[in-house]
C-alpha positions in Angstrom: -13.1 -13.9 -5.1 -9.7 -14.9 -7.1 -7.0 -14.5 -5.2 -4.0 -12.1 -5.9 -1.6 -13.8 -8.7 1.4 -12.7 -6.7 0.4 -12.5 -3.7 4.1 -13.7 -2.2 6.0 -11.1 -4.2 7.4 -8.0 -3.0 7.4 -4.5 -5.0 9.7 -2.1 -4.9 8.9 1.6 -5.2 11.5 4.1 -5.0 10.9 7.8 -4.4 13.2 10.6 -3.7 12.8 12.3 -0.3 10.1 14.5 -0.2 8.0 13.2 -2.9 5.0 11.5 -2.6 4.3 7.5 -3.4 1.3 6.0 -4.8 0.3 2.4 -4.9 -2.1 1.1 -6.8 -4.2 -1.4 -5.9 -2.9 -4.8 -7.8 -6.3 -6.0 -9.6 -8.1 -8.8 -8.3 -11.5 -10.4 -9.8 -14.1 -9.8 -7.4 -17.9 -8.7 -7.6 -19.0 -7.2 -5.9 -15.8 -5.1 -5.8 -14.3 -5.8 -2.4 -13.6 -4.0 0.8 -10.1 -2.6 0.7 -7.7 -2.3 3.6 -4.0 -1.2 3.7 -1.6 -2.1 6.4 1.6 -1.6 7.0 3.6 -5.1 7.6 6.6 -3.7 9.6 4.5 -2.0 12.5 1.1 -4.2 11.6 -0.7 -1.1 11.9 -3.8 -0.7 9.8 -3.6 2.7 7.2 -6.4 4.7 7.7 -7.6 7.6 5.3 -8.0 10.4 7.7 -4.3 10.5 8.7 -1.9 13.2 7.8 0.5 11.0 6.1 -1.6 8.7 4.6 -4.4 8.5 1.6 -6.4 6.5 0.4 -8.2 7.1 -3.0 -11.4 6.1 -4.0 -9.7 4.1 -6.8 -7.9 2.4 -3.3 -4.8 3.6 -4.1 -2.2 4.2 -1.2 -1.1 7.5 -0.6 2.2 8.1 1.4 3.0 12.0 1.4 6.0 13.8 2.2 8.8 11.2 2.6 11.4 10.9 5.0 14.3 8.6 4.9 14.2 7.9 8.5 10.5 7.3 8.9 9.7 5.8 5.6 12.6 4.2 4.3 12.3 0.7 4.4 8.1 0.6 4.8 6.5 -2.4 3.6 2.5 -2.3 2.6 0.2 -5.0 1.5 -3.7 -4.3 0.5 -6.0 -6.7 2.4 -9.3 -7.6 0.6 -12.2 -8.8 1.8 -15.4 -10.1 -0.3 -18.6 -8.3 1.3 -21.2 -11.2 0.8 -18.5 -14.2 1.0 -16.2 -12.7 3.5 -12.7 -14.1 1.8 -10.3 -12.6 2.3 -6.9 -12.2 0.1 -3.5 -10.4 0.2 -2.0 -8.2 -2.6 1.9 -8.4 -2.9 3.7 -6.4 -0.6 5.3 -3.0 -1.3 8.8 -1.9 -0.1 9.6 2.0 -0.2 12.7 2.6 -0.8 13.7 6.6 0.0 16.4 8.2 -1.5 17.7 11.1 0.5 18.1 14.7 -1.2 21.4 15.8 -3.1 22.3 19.1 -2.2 25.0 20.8 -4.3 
């Protein structure tokens, strides 16, 4: 498995408050294709697909719904892949969200 050509750049992603983000998975050349995993860097915790905030597509895209500035504002992601017969492993780039609050008129 290649490793991720930026793997020590960051991404930002901006969304307004309420909407949903969507991160694609940077492409990496593996084959088999590898095992994906998403984790938040602030917390360290692990994304999992069965959570109410979180998605994950089978494309391995990471799905963060319904916004909040003061939960999501600030979040930092990175993809985690892991070769099933070699067992490398490599980082993606990491993903800041950046939530912009509502404007109400």
């Amino acid at each position: 498995m290649v490793q991720y050509a930026d793997s020590n750049s960051q991404h930002l992603v901006s969304v307004t408050e309420g909407q949903a983000v969507v991160i694609d998975l940077p492409p990496i050349d593996c084959y088999p294709a590898p095992t994906v995993y998403w984790r938040n860097i602030v917390t360290g915790i692990p994304i999992t697909g069965g959570s109410q905030r979180y998605h994950l597509t089978l494309d391995n895209q990471l799905i963060v719904l319904s916004t909040r500035v003061d939960r999501d504002n600030a979040s930092r992601f990175r993809a985690e892949t892991q070769n099933i017969f070699t067992f490398q492993r490599s980082n993606s780039a990491s993903f800041l969200i950046s939530v912009n609050g509502k404007y109400h008129f």
